[in-house]
PDB file as gemmi writes it, atoms N, CA and C in Angstrom:
CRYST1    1.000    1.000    1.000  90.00  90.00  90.00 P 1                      
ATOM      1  N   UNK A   1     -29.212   6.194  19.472  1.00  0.00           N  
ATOM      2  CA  UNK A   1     -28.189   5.235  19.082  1.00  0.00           C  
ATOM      3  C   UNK A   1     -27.069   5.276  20.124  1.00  0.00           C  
ATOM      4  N   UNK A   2     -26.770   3.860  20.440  1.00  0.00           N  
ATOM      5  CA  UNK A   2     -25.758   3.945  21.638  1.00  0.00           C  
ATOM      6  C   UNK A   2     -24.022   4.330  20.832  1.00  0.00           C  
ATOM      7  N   UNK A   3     -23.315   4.377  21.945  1.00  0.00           N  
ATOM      8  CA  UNK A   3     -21.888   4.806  21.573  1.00  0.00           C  
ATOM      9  C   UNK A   3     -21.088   3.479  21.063  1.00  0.00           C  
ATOM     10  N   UNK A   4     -21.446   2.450  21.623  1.00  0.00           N  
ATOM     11  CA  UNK A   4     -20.802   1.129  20.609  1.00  0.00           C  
ATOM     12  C   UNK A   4     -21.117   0.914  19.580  1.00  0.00           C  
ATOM     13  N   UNK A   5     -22.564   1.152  19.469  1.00  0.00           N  
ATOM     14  CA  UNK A   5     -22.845   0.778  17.980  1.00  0.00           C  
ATOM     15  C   UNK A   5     -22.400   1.925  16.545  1.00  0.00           C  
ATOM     16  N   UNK A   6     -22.196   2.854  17.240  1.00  0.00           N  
ATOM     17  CA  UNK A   6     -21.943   3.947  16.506  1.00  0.00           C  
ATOM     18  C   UNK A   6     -20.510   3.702  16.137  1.00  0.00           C  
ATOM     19  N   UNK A   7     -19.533   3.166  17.168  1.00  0.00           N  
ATOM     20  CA  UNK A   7     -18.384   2.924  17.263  1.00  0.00           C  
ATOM     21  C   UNK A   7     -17.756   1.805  15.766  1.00  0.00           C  
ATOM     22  N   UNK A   8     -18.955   0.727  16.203  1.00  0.00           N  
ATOM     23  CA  UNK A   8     -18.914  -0.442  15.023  1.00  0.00           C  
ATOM     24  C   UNK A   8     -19.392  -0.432  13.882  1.00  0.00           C  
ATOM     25  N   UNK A   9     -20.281   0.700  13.418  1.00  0.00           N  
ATOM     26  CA  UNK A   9     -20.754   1.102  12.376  1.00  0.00           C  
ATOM     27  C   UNK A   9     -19.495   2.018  11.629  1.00  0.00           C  
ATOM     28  N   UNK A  10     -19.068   2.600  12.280  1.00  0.00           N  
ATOM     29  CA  UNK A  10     -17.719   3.982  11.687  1.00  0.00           C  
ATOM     30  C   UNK A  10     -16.462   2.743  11.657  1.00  0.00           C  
ATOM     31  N   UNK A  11     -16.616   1.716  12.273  1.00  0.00           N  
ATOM     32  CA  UNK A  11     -15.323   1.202  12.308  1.00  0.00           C  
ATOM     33  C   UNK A  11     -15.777  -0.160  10.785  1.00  0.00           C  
ATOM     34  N   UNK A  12     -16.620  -0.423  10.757  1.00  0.00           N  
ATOM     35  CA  UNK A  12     -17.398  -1.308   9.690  1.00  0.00           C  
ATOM     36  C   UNK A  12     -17.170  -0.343   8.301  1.00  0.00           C  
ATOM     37  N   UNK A  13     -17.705   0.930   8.027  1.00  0.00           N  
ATOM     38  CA  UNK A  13     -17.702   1.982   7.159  1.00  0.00           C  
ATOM     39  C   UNK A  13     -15.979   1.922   6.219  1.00  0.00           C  
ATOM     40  N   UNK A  14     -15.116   2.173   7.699  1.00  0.00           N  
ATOM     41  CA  UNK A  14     -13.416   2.822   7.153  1.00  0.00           C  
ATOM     42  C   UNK A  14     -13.134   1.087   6.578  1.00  0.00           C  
ATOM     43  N   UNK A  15     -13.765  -0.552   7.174  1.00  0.00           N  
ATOM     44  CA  UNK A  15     -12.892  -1.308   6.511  1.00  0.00           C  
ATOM     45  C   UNK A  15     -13.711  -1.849   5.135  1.00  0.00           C  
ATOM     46  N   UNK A  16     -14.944  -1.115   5.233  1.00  0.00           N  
ATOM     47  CA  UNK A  16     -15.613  -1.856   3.531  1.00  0.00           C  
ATOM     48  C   UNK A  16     -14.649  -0.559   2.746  1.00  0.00           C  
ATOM     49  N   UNK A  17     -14.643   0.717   2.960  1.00  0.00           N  
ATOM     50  CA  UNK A  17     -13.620   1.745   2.202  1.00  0.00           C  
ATOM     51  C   UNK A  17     -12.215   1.193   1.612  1.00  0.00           C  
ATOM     52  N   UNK A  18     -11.749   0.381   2.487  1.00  0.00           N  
ATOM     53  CA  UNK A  18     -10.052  -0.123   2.266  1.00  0.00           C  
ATOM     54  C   UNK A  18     -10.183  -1.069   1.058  1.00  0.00           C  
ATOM     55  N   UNK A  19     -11.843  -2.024   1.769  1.00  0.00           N  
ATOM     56  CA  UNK A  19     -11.738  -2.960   1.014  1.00  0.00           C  
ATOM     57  C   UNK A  19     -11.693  -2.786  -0.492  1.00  0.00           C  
ATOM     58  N   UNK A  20     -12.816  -1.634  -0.590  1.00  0.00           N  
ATOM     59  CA  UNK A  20     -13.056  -1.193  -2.305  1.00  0.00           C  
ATOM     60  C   UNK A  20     -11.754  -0.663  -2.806  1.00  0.00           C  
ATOM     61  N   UNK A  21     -10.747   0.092  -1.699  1.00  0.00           N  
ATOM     62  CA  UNK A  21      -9.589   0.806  -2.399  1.00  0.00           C  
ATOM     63  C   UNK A  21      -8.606  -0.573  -2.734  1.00  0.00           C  
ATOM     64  N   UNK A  22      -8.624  -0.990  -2.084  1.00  0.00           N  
ATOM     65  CA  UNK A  22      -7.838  -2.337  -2.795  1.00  0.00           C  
ATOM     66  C   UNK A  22      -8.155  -3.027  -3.755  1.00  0.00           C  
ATOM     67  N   UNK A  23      -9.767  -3.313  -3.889  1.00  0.00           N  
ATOM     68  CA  UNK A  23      -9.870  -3.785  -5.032  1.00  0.00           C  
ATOM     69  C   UNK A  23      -9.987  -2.823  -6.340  1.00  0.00           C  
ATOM     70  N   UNK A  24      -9.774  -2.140  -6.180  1.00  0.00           N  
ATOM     71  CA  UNK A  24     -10.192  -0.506  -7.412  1.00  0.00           C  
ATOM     72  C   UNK A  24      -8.654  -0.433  -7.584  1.00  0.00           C  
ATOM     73  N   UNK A  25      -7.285  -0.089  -6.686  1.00  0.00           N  
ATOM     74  CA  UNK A  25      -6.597   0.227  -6.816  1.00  0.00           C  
ATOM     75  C   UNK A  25      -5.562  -0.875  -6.161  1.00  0.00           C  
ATOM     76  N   UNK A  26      -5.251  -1.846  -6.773  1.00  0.00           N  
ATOM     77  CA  UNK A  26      -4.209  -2.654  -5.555  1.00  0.00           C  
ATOM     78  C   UNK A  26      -2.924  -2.047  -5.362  1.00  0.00           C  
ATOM     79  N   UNK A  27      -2.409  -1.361  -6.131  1.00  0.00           N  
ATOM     80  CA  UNK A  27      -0.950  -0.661  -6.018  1.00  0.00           C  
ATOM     81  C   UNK A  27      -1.056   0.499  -5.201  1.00  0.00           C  
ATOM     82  N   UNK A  28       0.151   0.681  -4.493  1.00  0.00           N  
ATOM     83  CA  UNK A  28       0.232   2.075  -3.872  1.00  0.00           C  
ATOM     84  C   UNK A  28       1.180   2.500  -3.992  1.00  0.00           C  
ATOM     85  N   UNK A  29       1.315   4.143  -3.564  1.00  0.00           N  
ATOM     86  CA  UNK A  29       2.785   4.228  -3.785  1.00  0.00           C  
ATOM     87  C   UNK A  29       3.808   4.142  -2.810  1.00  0.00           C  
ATOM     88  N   UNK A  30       5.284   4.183  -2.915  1.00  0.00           N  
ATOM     89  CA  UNK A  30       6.163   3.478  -2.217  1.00  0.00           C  
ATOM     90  C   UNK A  30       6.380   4.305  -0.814  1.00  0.00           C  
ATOM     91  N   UNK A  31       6.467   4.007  -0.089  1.00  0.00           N  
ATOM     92  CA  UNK A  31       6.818   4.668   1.250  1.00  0.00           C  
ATOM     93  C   UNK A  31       8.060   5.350   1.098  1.00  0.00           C  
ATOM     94  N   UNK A  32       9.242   4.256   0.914  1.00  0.00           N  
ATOM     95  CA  UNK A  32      10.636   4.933   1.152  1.00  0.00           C  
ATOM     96  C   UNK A  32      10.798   5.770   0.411  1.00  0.00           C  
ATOM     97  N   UNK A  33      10.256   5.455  -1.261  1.00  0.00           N  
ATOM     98  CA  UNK A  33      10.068   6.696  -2.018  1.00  0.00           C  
ATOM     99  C   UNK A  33       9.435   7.645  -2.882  1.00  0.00           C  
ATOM    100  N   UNK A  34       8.420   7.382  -1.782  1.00  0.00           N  
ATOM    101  CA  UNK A  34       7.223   8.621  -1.814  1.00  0.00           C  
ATOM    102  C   UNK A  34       6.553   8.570  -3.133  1.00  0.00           C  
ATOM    103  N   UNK A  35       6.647   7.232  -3.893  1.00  0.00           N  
ATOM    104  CA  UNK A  35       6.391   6.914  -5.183  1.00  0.00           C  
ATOM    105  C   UNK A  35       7.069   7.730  -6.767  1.00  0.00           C  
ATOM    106  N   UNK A  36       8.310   8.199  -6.248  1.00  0.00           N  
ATOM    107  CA  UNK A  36       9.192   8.733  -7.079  1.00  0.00           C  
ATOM    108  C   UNK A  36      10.339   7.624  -7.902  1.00  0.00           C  
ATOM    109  N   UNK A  37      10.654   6.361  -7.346  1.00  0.00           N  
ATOM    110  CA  UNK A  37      11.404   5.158  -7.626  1.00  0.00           C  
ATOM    111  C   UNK A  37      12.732   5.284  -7.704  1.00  0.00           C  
ATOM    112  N   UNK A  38      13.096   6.774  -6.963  1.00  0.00           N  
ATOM    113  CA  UNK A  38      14.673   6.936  -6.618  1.00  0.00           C  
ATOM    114  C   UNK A  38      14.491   7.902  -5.180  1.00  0.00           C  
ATOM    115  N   UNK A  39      15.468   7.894  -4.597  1.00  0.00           N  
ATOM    116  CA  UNK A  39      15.942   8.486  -3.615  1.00  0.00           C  
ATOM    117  C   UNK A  39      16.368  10.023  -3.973  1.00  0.00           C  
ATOM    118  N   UNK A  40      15.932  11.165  -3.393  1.00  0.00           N  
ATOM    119  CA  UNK A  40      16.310  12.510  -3.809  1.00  0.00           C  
ATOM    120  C   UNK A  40      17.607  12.967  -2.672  1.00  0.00           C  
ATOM    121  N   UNK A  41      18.919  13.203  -2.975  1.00  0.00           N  
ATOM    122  CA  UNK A  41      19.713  13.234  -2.532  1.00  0.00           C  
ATOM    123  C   UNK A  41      20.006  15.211  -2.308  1.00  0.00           C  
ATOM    124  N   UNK A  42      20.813  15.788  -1.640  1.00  0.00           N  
ATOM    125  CA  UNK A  42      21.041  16.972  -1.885  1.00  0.00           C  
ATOM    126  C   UNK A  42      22.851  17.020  -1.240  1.00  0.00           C  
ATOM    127  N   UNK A  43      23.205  17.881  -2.432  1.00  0.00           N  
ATOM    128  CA  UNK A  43      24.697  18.266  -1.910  1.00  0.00           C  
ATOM    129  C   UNK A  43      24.867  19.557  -1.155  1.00  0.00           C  
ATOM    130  N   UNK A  44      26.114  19.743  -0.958  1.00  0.00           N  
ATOM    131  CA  UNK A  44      26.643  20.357   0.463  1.00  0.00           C  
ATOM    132  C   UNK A  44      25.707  21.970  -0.295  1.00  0.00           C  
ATOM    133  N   UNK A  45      25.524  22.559  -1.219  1.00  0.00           N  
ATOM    134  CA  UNK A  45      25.092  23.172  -1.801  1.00  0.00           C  
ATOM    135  C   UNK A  45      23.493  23.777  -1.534  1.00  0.00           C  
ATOM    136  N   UNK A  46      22.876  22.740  -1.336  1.00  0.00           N  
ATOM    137  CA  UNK A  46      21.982  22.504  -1.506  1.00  0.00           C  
ATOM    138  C   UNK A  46      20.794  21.907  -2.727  1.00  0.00           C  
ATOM    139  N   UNK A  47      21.540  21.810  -3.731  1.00  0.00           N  
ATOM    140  CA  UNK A  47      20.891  21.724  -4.953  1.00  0.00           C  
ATOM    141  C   UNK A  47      20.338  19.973  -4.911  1.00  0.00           C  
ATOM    142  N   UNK A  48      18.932  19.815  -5.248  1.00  0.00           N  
ATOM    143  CA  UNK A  48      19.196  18.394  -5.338  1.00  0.00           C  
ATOM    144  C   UNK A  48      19.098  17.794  -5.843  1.00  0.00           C  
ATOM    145  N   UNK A  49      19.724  16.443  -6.065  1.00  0.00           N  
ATOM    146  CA  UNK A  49      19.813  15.498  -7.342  1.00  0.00           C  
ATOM    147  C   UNK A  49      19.136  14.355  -6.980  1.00  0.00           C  
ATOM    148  N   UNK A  50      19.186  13.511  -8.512  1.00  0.00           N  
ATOM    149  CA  UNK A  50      18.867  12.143  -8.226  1.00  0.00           C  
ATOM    150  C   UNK A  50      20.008  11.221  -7.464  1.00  0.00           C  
ATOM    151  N   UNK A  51      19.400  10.235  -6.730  1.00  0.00           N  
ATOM    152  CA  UNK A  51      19.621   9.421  -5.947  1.00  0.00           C  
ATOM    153  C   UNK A  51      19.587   8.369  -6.772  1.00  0.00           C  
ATOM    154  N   UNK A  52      20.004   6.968  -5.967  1.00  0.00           N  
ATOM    155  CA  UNK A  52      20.010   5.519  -6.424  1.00  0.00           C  
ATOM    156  C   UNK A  52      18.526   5.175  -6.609  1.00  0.00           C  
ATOM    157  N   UNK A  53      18.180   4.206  -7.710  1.00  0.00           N  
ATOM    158  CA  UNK A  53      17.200   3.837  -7.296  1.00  0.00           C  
ATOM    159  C   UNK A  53      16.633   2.807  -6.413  1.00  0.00           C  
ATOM    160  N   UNK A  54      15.406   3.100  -6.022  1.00  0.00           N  
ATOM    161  CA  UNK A  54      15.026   2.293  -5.077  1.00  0.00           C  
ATOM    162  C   UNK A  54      14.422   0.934  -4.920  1.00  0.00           C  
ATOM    163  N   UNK A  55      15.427   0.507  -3.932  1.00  0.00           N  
ATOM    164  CA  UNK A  55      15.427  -1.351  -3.750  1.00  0.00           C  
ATOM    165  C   UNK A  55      13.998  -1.577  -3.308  1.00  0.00           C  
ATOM    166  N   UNK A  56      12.927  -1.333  -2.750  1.00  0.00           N  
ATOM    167  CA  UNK A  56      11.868  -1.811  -2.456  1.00  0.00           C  
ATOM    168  C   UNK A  56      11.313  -1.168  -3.225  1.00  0.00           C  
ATOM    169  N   UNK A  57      10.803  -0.533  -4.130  1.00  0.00           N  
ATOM    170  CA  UNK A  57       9.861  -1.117  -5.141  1.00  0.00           C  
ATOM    171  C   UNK A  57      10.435  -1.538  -6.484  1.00  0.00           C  
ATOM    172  N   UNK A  58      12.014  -1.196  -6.895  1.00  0.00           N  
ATOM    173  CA  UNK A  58      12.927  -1.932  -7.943  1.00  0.00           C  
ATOM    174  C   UNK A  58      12.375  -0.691  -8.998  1.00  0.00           C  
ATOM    175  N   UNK A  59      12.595   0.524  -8.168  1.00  0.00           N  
ATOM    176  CA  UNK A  59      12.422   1.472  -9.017  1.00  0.00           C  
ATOM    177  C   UNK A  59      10.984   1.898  -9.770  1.00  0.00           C  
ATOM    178  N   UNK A  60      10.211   1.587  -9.479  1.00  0.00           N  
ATOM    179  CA  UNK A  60       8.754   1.338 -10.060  1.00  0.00           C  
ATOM    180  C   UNK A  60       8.055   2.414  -9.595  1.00  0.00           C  
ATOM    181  N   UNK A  61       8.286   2.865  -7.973  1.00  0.00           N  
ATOM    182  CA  UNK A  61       7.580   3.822  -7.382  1.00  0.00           C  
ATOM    183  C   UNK A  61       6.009   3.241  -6.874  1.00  0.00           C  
ATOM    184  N   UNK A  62       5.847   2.010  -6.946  1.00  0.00           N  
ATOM    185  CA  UNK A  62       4.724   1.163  -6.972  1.00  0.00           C  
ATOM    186  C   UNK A  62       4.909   0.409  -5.806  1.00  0.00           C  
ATOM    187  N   UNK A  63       4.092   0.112  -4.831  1.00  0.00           N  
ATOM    188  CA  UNK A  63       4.274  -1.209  -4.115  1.00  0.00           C  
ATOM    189  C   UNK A  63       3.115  -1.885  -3.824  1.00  0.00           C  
ATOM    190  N   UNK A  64       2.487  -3.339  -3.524  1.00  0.00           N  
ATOM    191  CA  UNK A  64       1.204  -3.692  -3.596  1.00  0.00           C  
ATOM    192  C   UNK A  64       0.536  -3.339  -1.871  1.00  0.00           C  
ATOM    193  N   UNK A  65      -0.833  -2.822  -1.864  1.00  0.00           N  
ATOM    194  CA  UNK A  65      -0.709  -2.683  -1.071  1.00  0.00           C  
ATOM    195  C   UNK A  65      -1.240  -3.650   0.174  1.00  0.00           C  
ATOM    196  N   UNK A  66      -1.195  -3.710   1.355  1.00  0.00           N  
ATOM    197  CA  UNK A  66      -1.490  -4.177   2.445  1.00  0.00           C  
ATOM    198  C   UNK A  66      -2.642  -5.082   2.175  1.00  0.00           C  
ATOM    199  N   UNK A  67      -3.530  -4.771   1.927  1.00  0.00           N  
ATOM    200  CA  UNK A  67      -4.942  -5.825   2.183  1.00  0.00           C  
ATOM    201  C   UNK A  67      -4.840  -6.377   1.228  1.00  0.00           C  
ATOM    202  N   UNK A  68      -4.662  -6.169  -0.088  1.00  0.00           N  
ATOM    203  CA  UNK A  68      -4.259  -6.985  -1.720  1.00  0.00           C  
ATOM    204  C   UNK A  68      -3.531  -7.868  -1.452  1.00  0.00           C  
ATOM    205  N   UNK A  69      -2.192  -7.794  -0.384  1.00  0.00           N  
ATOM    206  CA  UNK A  69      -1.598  -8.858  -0.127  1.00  0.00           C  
ATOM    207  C   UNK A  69      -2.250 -10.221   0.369  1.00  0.00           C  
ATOM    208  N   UNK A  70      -2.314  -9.632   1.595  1.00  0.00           N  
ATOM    209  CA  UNK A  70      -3.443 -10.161   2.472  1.00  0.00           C  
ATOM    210  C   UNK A  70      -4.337 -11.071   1.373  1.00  0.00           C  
ATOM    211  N   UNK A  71      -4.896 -10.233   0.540  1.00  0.00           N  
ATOM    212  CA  UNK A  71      -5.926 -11.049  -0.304  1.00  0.00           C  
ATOM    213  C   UNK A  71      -5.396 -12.222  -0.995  1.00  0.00           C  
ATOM    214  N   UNK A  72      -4.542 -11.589  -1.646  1.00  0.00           N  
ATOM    215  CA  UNK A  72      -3.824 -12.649  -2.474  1.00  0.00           C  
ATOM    216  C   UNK A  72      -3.240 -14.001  -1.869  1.00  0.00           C  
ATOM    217  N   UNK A  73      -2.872 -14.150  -0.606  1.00  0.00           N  
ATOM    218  CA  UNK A  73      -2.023 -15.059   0.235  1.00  0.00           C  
ATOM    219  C   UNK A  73      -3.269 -15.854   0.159  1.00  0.00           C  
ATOM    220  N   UNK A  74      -4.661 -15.507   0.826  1.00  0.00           N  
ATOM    221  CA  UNK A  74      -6.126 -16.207   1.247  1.00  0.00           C  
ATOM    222  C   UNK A  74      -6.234 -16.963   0.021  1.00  0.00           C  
ATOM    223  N   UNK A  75      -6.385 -16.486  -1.218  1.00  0.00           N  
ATOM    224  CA  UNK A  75      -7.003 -16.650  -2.491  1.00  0.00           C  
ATOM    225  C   UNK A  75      -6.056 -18.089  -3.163  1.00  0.00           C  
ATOM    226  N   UNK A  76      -3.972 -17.879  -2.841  1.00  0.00           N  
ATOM    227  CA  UNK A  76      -3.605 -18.467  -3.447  1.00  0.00           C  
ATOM    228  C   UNK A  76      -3.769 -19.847  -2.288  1.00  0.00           C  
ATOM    229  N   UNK A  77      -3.850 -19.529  -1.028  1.00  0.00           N  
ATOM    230  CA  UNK A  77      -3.878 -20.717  -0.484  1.00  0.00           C  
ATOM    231  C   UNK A  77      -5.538 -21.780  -0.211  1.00  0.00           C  
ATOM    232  N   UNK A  78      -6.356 -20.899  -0.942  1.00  0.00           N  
ATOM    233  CA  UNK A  78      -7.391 -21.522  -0.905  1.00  0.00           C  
ATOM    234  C   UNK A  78      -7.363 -22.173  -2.182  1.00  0.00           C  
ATOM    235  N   UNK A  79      -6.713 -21.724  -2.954  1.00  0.00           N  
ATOM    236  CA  UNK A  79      -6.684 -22.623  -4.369  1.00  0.00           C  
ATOM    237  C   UNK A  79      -5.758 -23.718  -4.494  1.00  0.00           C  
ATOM    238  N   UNK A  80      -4.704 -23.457  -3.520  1.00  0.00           N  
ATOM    239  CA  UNK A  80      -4.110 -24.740  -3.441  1.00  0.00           C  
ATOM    240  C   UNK A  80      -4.616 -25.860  -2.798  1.00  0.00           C  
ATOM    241  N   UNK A  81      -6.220 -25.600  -1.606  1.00  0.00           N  
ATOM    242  CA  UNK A  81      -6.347 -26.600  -0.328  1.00  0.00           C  
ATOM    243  C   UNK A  81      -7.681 -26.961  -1.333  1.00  0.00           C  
ATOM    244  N   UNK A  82      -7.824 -26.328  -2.294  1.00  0.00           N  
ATOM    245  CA  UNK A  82      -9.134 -27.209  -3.152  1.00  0.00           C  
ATOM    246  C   UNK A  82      -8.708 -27.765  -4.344  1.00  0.00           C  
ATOM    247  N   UNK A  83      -7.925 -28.260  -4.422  1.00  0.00           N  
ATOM    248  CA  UNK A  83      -6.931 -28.772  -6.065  1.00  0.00           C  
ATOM    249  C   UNK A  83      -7.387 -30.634  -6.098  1.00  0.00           C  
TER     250      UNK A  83                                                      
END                                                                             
């Protein structure tokens, strides 16, 4: 087996994987906050507290992820161009 095809097979493999994790799981958790839905703050002390909650996911700790989007944009604009 040559090295491209091996290349396009492993690279074929990781995007049917994403694909199923998106459709199995469309939510992920939040980047900025680590899927906690507040900010962890610490005082001069060190002890640490809660923070504000967080504006990108509106506190949820949830955000949709990347290819779900993606999906959803395809899906709503194909339903609008066949109406």
């Amino acid at each position: 087996m040559s090295l491209p095809l091996l290349a396009i097979a492993c690279l074929m493999l990781v995007t049917f994987g994403y694909v199923v994790k998106c459709w199995l799981s469309p939510f992920g958790d939040c980047r900025k906050c680590a899927g906690m839905g507040h900010a962890l703050k610490t005082d001069r002390k060190g002890h640490v507290k809660r923070g504000r909650d967080c504006r990108r996911c509106d506190a949820t700790g949830k955000r949709i992820r990347v290819g779900r989007w993606i999906y959803n944009r395809a899906a709503r604009t194909y339903r609008a161009g066949t109406r």
